[in-house]
C-alpha positions as CSV (number, residue, x, y, z in Angstrom):
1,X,137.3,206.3,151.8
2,X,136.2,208.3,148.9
3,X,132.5,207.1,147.0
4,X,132.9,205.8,143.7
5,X,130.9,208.2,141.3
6,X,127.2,207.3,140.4
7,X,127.7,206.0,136.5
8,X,124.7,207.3,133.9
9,X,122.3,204.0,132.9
10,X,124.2,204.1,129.6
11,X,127.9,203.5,131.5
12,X,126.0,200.9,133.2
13,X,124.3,199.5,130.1
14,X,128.0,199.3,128.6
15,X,129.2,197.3,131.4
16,X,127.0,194.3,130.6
17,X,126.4,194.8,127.1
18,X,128.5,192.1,125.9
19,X,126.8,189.3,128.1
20,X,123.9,189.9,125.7
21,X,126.0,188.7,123.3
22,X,127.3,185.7,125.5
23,X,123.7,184.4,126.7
24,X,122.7,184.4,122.8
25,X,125.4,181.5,122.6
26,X,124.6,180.2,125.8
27,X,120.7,179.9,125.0
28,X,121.8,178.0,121.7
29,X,123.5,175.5,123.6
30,X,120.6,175.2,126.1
31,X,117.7,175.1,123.4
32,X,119.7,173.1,121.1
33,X,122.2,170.9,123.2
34,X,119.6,167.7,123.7
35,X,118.6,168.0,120.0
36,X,121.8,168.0,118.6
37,X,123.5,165.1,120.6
38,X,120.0,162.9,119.8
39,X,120.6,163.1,116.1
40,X,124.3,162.3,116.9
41,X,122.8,158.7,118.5
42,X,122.7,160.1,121.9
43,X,120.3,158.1,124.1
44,X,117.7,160.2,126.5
45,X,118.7,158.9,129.4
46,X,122.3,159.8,128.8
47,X,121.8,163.2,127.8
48,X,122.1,164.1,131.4
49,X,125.7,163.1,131.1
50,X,126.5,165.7,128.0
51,X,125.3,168.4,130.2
52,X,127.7,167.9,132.8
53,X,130.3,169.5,130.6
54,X,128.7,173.1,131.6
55,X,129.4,173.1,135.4
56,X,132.1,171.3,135.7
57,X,133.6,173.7,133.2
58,X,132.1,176.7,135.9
59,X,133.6,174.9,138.6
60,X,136.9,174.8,137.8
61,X,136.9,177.9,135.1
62,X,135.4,180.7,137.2
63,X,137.2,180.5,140.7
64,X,140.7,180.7,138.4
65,X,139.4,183.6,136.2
66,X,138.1,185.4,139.6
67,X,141.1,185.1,141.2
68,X,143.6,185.7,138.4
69,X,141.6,189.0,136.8
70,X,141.7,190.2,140.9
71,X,145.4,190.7,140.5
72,X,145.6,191.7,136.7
73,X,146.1,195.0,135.8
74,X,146.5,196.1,132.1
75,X,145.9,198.7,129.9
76,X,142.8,197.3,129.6
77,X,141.7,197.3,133.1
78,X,141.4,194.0,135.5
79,X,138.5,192.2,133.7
80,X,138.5,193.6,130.0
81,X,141.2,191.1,128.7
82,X,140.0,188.0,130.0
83,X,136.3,189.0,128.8
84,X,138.0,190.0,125.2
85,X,139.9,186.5,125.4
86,X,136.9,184.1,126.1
87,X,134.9,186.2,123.4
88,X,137.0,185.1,120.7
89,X,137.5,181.6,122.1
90,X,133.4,181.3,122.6
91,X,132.7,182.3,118.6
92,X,135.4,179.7,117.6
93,X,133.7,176.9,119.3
94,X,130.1,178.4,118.3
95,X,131.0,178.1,114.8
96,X,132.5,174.4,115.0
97,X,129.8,173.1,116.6
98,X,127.5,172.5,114.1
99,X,130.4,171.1,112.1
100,X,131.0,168.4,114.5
101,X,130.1,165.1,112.0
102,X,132.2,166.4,109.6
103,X,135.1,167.6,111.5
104,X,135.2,163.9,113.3
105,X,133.1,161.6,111.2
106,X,134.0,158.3,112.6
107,X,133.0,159.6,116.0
108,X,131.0,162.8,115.7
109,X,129.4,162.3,119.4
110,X,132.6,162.2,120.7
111,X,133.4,165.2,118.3
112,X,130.2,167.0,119.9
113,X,131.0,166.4,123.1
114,X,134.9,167.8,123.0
115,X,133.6,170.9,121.6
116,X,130.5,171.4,124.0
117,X,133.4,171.1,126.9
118,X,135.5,173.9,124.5
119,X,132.5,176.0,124.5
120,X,131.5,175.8,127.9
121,X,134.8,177.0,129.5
122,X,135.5,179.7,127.2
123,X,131.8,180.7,128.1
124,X,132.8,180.9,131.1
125,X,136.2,182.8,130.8
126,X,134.0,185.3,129.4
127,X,131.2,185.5,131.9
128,X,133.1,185.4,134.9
129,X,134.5,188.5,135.2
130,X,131.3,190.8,133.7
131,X,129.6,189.8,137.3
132,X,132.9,191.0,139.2
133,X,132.9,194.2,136.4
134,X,129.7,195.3,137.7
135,X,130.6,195.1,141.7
136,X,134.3,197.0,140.7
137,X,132.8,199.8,139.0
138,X,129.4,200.5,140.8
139,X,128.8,202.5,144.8
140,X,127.0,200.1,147.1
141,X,123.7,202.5,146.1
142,X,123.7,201.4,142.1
143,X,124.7,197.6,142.7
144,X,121.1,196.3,142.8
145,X,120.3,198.6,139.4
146,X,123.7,197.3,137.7
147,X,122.7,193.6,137.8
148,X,119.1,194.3,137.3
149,X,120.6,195.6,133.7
150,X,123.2,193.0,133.6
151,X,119.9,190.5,134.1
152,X,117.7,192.5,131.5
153,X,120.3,192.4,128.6
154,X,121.3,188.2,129.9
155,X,117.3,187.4,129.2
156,X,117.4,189.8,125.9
157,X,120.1,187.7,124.9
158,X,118.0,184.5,125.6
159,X,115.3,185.6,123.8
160,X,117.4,186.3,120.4
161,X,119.2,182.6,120.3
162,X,116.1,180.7,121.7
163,X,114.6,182.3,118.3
164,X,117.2,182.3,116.2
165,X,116.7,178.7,114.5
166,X,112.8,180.0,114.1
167,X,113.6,183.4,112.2
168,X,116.4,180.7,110.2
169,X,112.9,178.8,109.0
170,X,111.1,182.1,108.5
171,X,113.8,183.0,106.1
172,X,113.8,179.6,104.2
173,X,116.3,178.1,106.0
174,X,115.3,173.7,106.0
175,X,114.6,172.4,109.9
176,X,114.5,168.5,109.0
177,X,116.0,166.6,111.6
178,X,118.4,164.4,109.5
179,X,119.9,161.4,111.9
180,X,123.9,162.6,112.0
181,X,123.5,165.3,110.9
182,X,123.2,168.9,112.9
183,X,120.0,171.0,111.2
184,X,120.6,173.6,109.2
185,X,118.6,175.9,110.7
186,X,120.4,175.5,113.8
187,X,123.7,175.4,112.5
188,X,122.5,178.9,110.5
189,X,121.9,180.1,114.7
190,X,125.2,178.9,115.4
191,X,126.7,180.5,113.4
192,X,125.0,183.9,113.7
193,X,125.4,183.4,117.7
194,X,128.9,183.7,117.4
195,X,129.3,187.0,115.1
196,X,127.4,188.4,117.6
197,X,128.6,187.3,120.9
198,X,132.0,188.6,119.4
199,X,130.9,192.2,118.4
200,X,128.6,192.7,121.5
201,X,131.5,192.3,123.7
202,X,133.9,194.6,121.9
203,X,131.5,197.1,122.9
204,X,131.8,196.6,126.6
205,X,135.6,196.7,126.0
206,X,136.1,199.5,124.1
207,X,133.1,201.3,126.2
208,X,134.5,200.5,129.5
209,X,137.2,202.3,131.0
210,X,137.6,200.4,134.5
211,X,139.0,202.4,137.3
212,X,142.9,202.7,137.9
213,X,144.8,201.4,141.1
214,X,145.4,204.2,142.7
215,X,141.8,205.0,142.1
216,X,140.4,201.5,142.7
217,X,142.4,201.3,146.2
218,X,140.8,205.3,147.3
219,X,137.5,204.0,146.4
220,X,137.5,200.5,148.4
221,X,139.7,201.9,151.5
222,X,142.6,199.8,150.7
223,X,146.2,201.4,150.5
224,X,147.7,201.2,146.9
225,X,150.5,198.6,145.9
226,X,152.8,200.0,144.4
227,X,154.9,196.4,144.1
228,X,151.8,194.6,142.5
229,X,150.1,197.6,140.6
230,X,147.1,196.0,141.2
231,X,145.5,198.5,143.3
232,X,145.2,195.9,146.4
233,X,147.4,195.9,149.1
234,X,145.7,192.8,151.5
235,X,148.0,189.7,150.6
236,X,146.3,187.5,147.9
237,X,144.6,185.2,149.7
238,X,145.5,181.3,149.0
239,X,142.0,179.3,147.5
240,X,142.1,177.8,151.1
241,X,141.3,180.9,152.6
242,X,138.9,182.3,150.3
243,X,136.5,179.4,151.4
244,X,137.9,179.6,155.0
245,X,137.0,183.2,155.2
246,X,134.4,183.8,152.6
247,X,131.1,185.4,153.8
248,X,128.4,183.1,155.8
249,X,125.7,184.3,153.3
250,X,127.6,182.6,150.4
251,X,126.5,179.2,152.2
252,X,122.7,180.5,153.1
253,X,122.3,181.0,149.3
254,X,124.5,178.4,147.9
255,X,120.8,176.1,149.5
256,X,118.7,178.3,147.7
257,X,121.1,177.9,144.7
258,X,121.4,174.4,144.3
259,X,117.6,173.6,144.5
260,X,116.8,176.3,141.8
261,X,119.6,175.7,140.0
262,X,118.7,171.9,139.7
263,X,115.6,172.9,139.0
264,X,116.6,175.1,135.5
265,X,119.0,172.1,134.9
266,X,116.5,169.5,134.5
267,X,114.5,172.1,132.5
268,X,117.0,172.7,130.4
269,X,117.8,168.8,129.9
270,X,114.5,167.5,129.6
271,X,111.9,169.8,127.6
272,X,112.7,168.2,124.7
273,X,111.8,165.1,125.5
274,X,109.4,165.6,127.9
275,X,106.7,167.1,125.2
276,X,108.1,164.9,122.5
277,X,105.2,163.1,120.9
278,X,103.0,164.9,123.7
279,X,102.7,168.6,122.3
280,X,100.0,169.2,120.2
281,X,99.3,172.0,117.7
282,X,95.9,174.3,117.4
283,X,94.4,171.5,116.0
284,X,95.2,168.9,118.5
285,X,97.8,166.9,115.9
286,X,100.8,166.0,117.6
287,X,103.8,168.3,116.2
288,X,106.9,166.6,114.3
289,X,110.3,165.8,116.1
290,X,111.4,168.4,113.8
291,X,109.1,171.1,114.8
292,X,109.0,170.1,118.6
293,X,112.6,171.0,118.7
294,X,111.8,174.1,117.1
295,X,109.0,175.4,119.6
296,X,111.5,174.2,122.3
297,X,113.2,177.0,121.2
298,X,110.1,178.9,121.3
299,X,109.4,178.2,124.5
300,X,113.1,178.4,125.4
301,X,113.0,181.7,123.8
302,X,109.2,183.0,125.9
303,X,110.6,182.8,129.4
304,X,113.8,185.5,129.1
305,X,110.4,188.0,128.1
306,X,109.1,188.0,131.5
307,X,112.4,187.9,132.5
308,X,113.1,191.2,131.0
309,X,109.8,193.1,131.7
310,X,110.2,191.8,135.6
311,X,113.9,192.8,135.8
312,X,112.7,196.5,134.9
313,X,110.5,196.4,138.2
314,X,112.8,194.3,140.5
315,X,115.3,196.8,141.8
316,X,112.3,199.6,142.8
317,X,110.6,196.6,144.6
318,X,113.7,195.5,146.1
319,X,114.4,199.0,147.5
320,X,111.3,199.0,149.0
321,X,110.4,195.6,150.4
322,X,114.1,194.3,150.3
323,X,115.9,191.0,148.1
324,X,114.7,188.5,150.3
325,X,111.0,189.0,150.0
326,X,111.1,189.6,146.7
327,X,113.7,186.5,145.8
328,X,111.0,184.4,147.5
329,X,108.7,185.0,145.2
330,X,110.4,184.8,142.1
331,X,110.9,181.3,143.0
332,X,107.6,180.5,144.0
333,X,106.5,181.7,140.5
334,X,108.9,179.4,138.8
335,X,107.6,176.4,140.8
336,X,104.3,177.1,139.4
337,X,105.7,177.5,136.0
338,X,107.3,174.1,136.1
339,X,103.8,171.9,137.7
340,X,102.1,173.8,134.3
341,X,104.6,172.3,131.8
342,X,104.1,168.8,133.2
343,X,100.2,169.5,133.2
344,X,99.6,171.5,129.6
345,X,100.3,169.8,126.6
346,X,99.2,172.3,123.6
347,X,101.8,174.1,122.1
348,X,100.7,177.4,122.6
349,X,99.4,176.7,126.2
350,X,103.1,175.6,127.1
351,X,103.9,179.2,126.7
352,X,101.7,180.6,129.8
353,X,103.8,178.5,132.5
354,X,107.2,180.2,130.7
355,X,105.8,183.4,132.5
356,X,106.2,181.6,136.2
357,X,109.7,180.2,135.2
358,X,110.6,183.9,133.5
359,X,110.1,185.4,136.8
360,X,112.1,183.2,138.9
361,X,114.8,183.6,136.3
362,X,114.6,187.4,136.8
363,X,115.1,186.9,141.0
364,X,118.0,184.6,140.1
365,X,119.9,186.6,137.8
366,X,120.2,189.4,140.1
367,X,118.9,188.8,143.8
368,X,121.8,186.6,145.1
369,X,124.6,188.8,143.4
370,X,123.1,191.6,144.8
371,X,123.3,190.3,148.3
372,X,126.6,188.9,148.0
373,X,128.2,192.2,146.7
374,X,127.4,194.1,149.5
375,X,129.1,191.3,151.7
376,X,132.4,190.1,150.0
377,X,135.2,192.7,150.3
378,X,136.5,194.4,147.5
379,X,139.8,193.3,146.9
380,X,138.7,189.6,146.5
381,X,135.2,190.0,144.9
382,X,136.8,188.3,141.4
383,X,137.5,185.1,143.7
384,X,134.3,185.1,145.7
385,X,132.2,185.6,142.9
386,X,133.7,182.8,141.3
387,X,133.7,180.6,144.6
388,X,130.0,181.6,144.3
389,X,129.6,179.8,141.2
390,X,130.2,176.6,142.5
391,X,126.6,177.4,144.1
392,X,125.4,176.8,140.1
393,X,127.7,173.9,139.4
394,X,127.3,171.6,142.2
395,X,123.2,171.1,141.8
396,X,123.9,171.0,137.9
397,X,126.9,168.3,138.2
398,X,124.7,166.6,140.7
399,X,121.5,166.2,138.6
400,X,124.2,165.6,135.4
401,X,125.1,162.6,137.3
402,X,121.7,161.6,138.9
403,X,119.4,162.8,136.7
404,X,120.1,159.5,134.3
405,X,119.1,156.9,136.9
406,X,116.2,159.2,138.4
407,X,114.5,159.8,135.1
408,X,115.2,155.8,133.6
409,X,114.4,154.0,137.2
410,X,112.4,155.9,139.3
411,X,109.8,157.4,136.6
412,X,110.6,154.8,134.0
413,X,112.2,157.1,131.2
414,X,109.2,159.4,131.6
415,X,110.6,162.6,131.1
416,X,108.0,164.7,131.8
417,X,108.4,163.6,135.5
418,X,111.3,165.8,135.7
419,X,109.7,168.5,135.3
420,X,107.0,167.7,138.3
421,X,110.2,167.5,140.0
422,X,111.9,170.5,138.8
423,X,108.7,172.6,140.4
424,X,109.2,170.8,143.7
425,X,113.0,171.9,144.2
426,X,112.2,175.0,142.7
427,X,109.3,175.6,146.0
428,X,112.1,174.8,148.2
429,X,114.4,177.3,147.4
430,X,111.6,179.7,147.7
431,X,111.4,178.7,151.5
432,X,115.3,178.3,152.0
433,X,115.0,182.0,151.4
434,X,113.9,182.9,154.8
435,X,117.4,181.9,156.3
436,X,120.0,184.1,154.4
437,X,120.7,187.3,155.7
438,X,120.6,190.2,154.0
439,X,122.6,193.6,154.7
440,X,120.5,196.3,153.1
């Protein structure tokens, strides 16, 4: 079996490039998603429910993508065209969804919500394959440094559309909150988000030129298919079989997954009104409605930054010490960045426990796809990695449909109790780290 060749960091900076683009959509929708549907009439304690449209959209998007793009070959290459495909989907649904009460006006909630589901799957068309893109194209020895970029330029993007509605009010742009209507501020982002997202990933596409079958198949040890021209000779494996046969460290992480990934689901849901009428300014007034949803995204916008700066160091410390040790921590950080939102309440305090919950982002973005890729086989990696996602649906469908009842009976619509509870789940992932397995 020949060794793939070692890429430059710019060939591996092109790979990932245009998920910069998609996280600057994705962080609108998770800075802005809560806000939007409250001036729509949403209620808090159904918001939970609005959110669901994001996983479930993973769940059934990504599997089909991985497994379709495993089999596609095209002038493009396997992943290319459905990247370039959910690109242009993903701005179309960025730009509509500030347009929402006037696209629907009787029933712009209902409006809202069919778009949100829009934008969530072709999100995920688009996001799927860039983590399958990565394994393809890079040797077993560059994996770890490929998604450490891939998690560098995903928290960059963060950073740009938690701010974007911000630099909007710098330049003059009004942030009222007007009842049924979407900001304009916001809608300004949205809009931006999208001409972005689109232009970031025709770089990777036109940057990109991934590996041929008859190459792919000398580089992986598999014996070309001529019949398929896919590069992969194994028999496509039925969904069945994929979970019947997919690697035992999928499950070990898939605990680790679903308590931090409930965790950064109930983050993401209830911020916003969890320092609603709570966050003070430098002077100890309590901020607007208006300008709490703006330092959300602020403090939506803080925790990519660590993010970044720790994803430069991860791989070096991971080479040393290994994943595990390091994914541990990570979490352990964000556990204590969750117990100091619930106990800080001035606005530029909130920003220190974004540090904690920066770091653990930085171990999730690119410890568990590092240890996966070493132990799902080539020919399949699409499908697995997709399969893998359901590891970031489940806990987010789960705490979509719980989170509701937890936050209106147990803590009596007190939202900033889900955030004491965020930083618990987030601990015990750190500890269900000790039982996966890693193959260094």
């Amino acid at each position: 079996m020949k060794r793939k060749p070692k890429l430059s960091f710019w060939q591996i900076w092109n790979l990932s490039f245009g998920f910069l683009g998609v996280q600057i959509g994705y962080s609108l929708q998770n800075s802005n998603t809560s806000s939007i549907f409250e001036s729509l009439g949403a209620d808090v304690s159904h918001l939970s429910y609005f959110w669901l449209a994001a996983p479930i959209a993973g769940m059934v998007i990504q599997p089909v993508i991985g497994m379709f793009s495993d089999g596609t070959w095209t002038r493009l290459g396997r992943r290319i065209p459905y990247i370039l495909g959910g690109a242009v989907i993903s701005t179309i649904a960025l730009l509509m969804m500030p347009n929402c009460p006037v696209l629907l006006a009787f029933a712009p909630l209902a409006m809202g919500a069919f778009i949100l589901l829009f934008m969530d799957l072709s999100f995920n068309v688009t996001m799927q394959p860039f983590r399958a893109l990565v394994a393809d194209m890079l040797d077993d020895s560059q994996k770890t440094e490929g998604y450490v970029v891939q998690t560098f330029l995903i928290n960059l993007g963060a950073v740009i559309g938690a701010f974007l509605p911000l630099v909007m009010t710098w330049l003059g742009v009004s942030d009222e909150a007007v009842p049924g209507q979407v900001s304009r501020h916001i809608a300004y982002s949205y809009y931006a988000g999208g001409v972005i997202l689109l232009l970031t990933v025709l770089v990777t596409a036109f940057r990109t030129k991934e590996y041929p079958p008859k190459e792919f198949a000398e580089y992986n040890g598999l014996e070309e298919s001529r019949s398929s021209g896919t590069g992969i000779t194994p028999a496509r494996k039925s969904f069945v079989q994929l979970l019947r046969t997919m690697p035992p460290v999928m499950v070990r992480l898939g605990v680790t997954q679903f308590f931090s990934w409930a965790a950064l689901f109930m983050m993401w849901t209830y911020l916003k009104p969890a320092i609603t009428g709570v966050v003070t300014d430098g002077t100890g007034a309590v901020l607007s409605e208006g300008a709490t949803q703006t330092w959300v995204g602020v403090l939506n916008g803080i925790y990519p930054v660590p993010a970044c700066i720790a994803a430069l160091f991860l791989g070096k410390i991971a080479a040393k010490y290994g994943n595990k040790p390091v994914y541990a921590a990570c979490l352990v950080f964000g556990a204590l960045g969750f117990a100091g939102l619930y106990l800080l309440h001035n606005q530029y305090a909130l920003m220190i426990p974004m540090i904690g919950v920066g770091i653990a982002w930085a171990g999730i973005l690119a410890m568990p796809y590092s240890i996966l890729s070493r132990a799902a086989d080539a020919a399949n990696m699409g499908a697995y990695m997709g399969i893998f996602n359901f590891t970031i649906t489940i806990p987010q469908i789960f705490m979509g449909l719980a989170g509701g009842s937890i936050v209106r009976w147990c803590f009596g619509s007190d939202a900033s109790l889900m955030l004491l509870l965020a930083g618990a789940f987030m601990f015990l992932a750190a500890v269900s780290v000790a039982f996966v397995k890693d193959t260094r």
